[in-house]
Residue frames as a rotation matrix with the C-alpha (Angstrom) as fourth column:
UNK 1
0.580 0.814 0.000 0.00
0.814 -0.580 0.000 0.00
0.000 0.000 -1.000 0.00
UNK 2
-0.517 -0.852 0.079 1.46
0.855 -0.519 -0.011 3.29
0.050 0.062 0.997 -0.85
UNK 3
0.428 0.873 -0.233 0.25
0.904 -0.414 0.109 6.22
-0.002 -0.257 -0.966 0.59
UNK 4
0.430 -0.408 0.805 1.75
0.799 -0.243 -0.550 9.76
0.420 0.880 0.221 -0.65
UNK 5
0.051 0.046 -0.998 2.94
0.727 -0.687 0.006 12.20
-0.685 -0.726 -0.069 2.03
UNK 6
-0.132 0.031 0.991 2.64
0.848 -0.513 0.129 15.63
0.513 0.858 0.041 0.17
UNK 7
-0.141 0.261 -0.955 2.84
0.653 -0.701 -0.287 19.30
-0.744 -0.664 -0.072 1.39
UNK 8
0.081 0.435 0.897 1.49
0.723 -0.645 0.247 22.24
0.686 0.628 -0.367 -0.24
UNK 9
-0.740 -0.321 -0.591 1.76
0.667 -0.463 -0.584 25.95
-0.086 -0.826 0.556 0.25
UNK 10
0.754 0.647 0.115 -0.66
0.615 -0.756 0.224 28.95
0.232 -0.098 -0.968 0.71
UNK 11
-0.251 -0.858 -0.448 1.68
0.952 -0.304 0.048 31.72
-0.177 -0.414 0.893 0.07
UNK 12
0.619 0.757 -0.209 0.33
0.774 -0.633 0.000 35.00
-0.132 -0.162 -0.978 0.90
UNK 13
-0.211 -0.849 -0.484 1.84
0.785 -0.443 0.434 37.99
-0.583 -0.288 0.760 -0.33
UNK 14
-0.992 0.079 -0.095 0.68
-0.123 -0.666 0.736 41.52
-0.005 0.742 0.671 -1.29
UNK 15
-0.185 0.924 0.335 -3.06
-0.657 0.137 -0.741 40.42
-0.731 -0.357 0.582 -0.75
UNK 16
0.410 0.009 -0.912 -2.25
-0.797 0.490 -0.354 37.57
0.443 0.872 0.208 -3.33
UNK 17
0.318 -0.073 0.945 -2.02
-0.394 0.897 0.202 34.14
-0.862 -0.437 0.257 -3.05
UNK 18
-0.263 -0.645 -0.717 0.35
-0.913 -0.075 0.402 32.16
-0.313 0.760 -0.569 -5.42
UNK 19
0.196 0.432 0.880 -1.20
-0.166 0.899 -0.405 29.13
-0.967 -0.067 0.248 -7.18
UNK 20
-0.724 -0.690 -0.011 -0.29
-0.129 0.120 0.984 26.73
-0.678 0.714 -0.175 -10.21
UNK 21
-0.166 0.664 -0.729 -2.60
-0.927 -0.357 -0.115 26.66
-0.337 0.657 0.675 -13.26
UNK 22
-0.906 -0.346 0.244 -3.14
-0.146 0.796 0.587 23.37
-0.397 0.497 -0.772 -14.52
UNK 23
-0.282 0.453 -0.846 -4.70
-0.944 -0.289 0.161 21.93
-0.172 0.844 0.509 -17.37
UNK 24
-0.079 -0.510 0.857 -6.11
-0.543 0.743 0.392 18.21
-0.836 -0.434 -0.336 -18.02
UNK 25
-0.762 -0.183 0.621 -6.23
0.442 0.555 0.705 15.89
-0.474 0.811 -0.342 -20.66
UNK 26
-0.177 0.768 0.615 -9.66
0.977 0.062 0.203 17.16
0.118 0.637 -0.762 -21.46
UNK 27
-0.750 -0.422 0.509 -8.24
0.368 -0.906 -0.209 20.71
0.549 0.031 0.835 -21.01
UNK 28
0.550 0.740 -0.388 -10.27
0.621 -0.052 0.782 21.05
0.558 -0.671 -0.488 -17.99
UNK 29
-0.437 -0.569 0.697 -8.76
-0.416 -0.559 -0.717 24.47
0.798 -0.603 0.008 -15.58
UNK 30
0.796 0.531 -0.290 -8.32
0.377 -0.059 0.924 23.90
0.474 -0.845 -0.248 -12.44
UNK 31
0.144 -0.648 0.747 -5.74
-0.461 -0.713 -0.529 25.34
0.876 -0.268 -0.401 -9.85
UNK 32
0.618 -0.379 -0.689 -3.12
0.633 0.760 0.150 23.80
0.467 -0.528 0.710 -7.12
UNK 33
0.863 -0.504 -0.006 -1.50
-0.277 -0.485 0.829 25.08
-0.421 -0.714 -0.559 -4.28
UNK 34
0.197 -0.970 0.139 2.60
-0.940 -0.227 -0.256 24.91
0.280 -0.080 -0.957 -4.61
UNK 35
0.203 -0.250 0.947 3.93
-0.900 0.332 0.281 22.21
-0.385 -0.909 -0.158 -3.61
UNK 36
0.242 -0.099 -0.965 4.32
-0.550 0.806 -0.220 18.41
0.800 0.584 0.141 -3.67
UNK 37
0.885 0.013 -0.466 5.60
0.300 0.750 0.589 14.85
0.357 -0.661 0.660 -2.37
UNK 38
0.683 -0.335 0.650 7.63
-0.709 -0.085 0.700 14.50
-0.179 -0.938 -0.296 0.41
UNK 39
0.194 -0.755 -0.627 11.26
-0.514 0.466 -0.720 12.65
0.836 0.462 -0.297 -0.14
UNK 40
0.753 -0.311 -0.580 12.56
0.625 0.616 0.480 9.84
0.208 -0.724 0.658 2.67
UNK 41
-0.068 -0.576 -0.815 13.94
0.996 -0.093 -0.018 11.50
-0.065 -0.812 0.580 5.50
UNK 42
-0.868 -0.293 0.402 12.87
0.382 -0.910 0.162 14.93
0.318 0.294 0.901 4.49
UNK 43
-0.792 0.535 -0.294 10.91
0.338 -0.017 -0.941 17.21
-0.508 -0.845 -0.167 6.49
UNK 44
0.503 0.738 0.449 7.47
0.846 -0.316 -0.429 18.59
-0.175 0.596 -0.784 5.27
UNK 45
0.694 0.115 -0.710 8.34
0.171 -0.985 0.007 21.60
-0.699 -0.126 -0.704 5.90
UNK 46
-0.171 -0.943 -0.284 11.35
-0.184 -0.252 0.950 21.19
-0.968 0.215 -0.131 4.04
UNK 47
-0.616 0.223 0.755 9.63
0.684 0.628 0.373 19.14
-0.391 0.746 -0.539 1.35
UNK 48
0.721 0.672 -0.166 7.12
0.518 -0.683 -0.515 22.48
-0.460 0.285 -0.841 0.65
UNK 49
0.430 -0.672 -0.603 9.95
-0.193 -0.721 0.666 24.79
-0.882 -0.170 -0.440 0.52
UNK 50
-0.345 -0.897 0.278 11.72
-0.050 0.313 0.948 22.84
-0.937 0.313 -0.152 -2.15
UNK 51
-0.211 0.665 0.717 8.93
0.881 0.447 -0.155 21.59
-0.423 0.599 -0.680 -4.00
UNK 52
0.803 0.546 -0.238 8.03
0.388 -0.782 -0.487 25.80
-0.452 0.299 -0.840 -4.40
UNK 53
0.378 -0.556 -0.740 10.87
-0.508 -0.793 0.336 26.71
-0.774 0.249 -0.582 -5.25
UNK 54
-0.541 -0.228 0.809 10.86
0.227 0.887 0.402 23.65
-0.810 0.401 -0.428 -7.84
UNK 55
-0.027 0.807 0.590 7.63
0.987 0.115 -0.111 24.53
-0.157 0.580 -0.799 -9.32
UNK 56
0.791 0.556 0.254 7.76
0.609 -0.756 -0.240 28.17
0.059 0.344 -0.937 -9.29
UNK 57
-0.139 -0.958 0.252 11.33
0.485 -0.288 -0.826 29.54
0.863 0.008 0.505 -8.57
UNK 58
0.068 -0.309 0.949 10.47
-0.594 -0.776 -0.210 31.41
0.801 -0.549 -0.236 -5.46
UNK 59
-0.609 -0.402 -0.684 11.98
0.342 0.644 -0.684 30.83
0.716 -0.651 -0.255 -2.40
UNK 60
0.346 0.936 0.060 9.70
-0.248 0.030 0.968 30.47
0.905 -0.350 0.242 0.89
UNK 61
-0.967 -0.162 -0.199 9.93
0.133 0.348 -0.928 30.16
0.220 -0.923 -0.315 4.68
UNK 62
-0.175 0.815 -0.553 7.10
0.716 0.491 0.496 28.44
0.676 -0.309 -0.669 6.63
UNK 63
-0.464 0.026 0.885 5.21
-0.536 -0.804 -0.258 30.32
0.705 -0.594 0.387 9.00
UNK 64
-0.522 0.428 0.738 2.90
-0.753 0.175 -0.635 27.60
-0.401 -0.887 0.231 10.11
UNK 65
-0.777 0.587 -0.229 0.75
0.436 0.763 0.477 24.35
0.455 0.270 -0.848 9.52
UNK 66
-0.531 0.824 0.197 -2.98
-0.699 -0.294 -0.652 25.35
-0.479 -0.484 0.732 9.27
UNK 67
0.268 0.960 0.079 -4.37
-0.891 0.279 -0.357 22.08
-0.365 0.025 0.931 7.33
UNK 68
-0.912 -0.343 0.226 -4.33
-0.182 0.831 0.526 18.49
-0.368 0.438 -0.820 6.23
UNK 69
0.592 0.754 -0.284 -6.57
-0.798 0.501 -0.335 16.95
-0.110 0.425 0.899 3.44
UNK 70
-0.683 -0.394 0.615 -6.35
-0.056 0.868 0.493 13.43
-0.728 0.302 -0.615 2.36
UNK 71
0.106 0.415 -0.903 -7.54
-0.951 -0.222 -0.214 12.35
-0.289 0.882 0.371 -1.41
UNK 72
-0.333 0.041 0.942 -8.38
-0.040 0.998 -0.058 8.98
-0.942 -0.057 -0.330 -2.53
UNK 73
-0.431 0.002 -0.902 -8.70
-0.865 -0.286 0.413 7.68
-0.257 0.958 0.126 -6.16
UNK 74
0.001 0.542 0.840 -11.02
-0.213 0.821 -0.530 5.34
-0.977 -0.179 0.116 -7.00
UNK 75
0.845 0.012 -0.535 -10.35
-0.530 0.158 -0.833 4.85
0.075 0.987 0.140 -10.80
UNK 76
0.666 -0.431 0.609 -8.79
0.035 0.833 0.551 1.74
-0.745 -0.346 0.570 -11.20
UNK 77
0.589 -0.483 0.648 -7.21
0.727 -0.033 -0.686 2.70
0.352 0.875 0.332 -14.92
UNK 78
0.525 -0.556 0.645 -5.74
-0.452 -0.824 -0.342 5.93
0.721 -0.112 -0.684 -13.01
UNK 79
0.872 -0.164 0.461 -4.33
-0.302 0.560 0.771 3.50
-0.385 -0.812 0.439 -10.19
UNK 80
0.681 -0.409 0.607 -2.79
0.654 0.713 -0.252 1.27
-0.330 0.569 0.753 -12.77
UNK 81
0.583 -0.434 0.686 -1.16
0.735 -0.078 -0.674 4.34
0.346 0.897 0.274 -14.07
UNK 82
-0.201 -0.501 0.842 -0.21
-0.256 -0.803 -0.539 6.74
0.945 -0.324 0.033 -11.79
UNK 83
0.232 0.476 -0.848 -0.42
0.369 0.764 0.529 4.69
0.900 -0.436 0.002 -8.58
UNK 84
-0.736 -0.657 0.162 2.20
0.463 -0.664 -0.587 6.97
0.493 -0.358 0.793 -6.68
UNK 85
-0.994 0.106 0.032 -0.64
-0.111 -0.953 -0.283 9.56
0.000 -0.285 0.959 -6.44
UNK 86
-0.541 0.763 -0.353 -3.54
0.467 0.622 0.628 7.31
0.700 0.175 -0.693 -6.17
UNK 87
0.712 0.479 -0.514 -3.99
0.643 -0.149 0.751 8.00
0.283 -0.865 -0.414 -2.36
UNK 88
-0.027 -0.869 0.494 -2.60
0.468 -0.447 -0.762 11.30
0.884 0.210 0.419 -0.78
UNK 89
0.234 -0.163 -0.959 -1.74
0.959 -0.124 0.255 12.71
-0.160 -0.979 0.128 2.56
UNK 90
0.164 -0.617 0.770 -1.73
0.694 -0.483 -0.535 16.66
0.701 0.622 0.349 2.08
UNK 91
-0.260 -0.223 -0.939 -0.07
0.908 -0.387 -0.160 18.78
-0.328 -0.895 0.304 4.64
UNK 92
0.632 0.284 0.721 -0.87
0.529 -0.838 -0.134 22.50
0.567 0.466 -0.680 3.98
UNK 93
-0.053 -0.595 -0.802 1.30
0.970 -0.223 0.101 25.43
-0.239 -0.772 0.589 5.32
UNK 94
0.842 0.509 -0.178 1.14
0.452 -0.846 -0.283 28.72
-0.295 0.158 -0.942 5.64
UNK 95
-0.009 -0.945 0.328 4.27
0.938 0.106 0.329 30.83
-0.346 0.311 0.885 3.58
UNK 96
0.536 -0.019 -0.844 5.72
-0.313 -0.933 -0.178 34.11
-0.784 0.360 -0.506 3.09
UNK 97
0.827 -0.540 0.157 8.60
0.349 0.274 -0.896 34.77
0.441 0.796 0.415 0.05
UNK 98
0.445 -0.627 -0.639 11.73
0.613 -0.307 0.728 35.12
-0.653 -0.716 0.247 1.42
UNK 99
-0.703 -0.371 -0.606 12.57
-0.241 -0.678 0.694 37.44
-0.669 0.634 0.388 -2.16
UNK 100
0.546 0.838 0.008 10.33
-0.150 0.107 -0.983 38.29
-0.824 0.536 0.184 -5.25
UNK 101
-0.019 -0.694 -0.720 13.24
-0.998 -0.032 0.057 37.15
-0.063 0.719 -0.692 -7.09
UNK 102
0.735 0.621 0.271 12.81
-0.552 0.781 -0.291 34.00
-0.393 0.064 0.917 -8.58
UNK 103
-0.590 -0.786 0.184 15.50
-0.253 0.396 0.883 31.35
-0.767 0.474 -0.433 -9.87
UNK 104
-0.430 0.181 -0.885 14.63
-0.749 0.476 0.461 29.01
0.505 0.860 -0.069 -13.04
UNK 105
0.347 0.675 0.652 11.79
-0.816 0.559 -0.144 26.50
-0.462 -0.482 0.745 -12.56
UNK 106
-0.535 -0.647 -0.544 13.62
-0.828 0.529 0.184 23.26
0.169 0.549 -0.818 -12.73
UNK 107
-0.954 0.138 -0.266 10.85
0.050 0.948 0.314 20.97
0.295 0.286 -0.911 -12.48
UNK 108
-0.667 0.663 0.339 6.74
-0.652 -0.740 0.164 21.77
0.360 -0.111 0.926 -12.95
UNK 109
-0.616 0.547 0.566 4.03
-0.608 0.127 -0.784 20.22
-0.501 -0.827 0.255 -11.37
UNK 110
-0.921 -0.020 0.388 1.73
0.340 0.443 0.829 17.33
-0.189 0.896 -0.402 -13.42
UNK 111
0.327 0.749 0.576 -0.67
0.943 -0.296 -0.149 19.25
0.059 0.592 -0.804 -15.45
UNK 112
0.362 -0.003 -0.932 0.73
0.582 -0.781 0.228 22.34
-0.728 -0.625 -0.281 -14.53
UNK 113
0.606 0.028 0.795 0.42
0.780 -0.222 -0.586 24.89
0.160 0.975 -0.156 -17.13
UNK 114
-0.326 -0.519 0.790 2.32
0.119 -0.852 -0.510 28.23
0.938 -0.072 0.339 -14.72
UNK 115
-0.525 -0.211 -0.824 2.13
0.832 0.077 -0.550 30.07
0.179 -0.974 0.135 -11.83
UNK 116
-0.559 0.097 0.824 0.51
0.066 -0.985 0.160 33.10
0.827 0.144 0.544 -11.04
UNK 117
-0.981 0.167 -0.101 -0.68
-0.010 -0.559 -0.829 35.55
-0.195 -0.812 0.550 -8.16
UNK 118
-0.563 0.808 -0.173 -4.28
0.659 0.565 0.496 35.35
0.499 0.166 -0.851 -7.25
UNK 119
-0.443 0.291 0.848 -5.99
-0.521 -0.854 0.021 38.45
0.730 -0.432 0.529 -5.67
UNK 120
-0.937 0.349 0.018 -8.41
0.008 0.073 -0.997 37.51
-0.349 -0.934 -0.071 -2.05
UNK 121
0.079 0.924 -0.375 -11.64
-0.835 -0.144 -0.531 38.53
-0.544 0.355 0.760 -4.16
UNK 122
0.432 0.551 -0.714 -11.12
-0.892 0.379 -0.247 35.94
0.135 0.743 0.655 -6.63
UNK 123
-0.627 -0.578 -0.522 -9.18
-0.600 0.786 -0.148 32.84
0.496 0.221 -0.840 -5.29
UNK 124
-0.504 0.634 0.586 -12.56
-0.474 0.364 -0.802 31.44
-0.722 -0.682 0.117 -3.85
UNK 125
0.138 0.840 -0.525 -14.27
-0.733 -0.269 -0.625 31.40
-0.666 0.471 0.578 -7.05
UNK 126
-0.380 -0.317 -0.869 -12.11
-0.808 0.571 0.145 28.98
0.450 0.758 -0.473 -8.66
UNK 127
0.958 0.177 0.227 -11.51
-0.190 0.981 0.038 25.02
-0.216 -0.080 0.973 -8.75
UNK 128
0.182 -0.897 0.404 -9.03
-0.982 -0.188 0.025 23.94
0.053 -0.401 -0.915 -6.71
UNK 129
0.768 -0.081 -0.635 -7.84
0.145 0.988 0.050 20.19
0.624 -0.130 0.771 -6.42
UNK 130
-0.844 0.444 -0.301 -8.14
0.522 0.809 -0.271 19.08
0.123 -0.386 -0.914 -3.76
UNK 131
-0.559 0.613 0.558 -11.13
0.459 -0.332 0.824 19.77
0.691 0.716 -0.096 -4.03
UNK 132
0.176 0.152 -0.972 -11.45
0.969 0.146 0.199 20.92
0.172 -0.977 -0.122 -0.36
UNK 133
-0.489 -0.371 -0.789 -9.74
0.624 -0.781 -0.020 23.68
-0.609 -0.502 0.614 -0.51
UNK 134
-0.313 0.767 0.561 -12.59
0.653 -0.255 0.713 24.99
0.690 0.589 -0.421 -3.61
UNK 135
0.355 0.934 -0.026 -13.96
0.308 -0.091 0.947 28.25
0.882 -0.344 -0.321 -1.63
UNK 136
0.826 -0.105 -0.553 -11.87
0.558 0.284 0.779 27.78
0.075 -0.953 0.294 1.58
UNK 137
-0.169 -0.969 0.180 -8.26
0.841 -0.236 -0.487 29.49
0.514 0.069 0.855 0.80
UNK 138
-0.502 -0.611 0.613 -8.85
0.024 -0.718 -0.696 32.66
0.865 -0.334 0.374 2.66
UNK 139
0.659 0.752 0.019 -10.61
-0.388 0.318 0.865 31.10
0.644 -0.578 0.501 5.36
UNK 140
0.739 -0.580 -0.344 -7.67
0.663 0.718 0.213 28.69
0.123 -0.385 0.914 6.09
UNK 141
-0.058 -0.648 0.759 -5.60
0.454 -0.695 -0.558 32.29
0.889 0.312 0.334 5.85
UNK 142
-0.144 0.106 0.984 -7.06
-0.380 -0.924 0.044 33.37
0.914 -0.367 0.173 8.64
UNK 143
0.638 0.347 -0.687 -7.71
0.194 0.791 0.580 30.47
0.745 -0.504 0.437 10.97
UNK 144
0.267 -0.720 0.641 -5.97
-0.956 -0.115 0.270 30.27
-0.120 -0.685 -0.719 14.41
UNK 145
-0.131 -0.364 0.922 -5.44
-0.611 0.762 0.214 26.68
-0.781 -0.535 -0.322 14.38
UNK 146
-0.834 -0.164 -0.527 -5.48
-0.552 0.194 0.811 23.88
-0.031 0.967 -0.252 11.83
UNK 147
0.018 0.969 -0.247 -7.98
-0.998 0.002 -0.064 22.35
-0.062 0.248 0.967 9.90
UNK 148
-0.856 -0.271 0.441 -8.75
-0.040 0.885 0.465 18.96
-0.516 0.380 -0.768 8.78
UNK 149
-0.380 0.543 -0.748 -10.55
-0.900 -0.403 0.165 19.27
-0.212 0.736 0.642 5.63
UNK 150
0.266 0.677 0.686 -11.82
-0.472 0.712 -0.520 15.48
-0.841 -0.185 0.509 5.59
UNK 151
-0.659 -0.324 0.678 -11.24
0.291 0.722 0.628 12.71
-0.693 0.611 -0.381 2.74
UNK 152
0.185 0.703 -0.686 -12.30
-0.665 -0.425 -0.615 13.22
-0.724 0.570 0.389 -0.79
UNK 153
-0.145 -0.303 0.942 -13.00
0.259 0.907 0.331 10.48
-0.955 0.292 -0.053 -3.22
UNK 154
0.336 0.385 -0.860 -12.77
-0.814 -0.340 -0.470 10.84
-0.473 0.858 0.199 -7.02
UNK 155
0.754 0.199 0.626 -12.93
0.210 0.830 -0.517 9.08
-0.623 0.521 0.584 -9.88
C-alpha cells in the first residue's frame, strides 16, 4: 500500500495568493497550491519549501501548519497508471517569500500549465484540487489553528 505524504503551500503575499494553473487531458482548468511529495527523510516543511521553489522559482519560509486533506482515487485505470498519487496525505502550510526574485523552474508540477498571483476577491471562485480547498483558501488564511478538511474520493 502506498500512501503519498505531500505538502502544499498557501503563500500569501501583497493580498495575493500564489497558485499553479493546470490543465487536463480534457483541457479542464483547475488550480493547485505549490507544492508536492515529500522525499525519505525529508521534512514537510522542508519538502514544501523545495517543491516551491521547484515549481515556481520562489523561495519560501514556513510560517505555520494550518491544514491536512487526504484524497483517494477510485479509478482503477488511473491507479494502474499513476499509482504513486492514487492515495494522498496533504499537509498545507502557511508561507511568506523570502525574495520576489525567482530562480529558473527546474521541475513543474503534473498538469501544470504556470504560476501566477491570485488576488483575495477571486481565489474562492475557482476550482481547486483538492477539491477541499474549492472556496476555503482565505478562510484557512485566517484560521488560528489547523484544519482537517476530511477525505475526498474521485474518480
Amino acid at each position: 500500500m502506498a500512501i503519498r505524504s505531500a505538502a502544499k503551500a498557501i503563500i500569501l503575499h501583497n493580498d495575493r495568493i500564489l497558485v499553479n494553473r493546470c490543465i487536463t487531458e480534457n483541457n479542464e482548468v483547475y488550480f493547485d497550491l505549490p507544492g508536492g511529495g515529500q522525499n525519505q527523510f525529508e521534512t514537510m516543511e522542508d519538502a514544501v519549501t523545495r517543491e516551491v521553489l521547484e515549481e515556481t522559482g520562489y523561495k519560501v519560509r514556513v510560517i505555520r501548519f494550518i491544514a491536512l486533506a487526504e484524497e483517494i482515487c477510485d479509478n482503477n485505470e488511473l491507479r494502474e497508471k499513476h499509482f504513486d498519487y492514487s492515495h494522498r496525505i496533504i499537509h498545507i502550510f502557511l508561507a511568506k517569500l523570502i525574495s520576489e526574485k525567482t530562480i529558473e523552474i527546474t521541475e513543474k508540477d503534473w498538469q501544470q500549465e504556470e504560476s501566477l498571483w491570485m488576488s483575495l476577491d477571486e481565489i474562492d471562485k475557482v476550482t481547486f484540487r483538492p477539491t477541499q480547498l474549492s472556496g476555503r483558501i482565505t478562510d484557512l488564511v485566517n484560521v488560528s489553528h489547523p484544519q482537517y478538511l476530511g477525505c475526498v474520493r474521485s474518480n
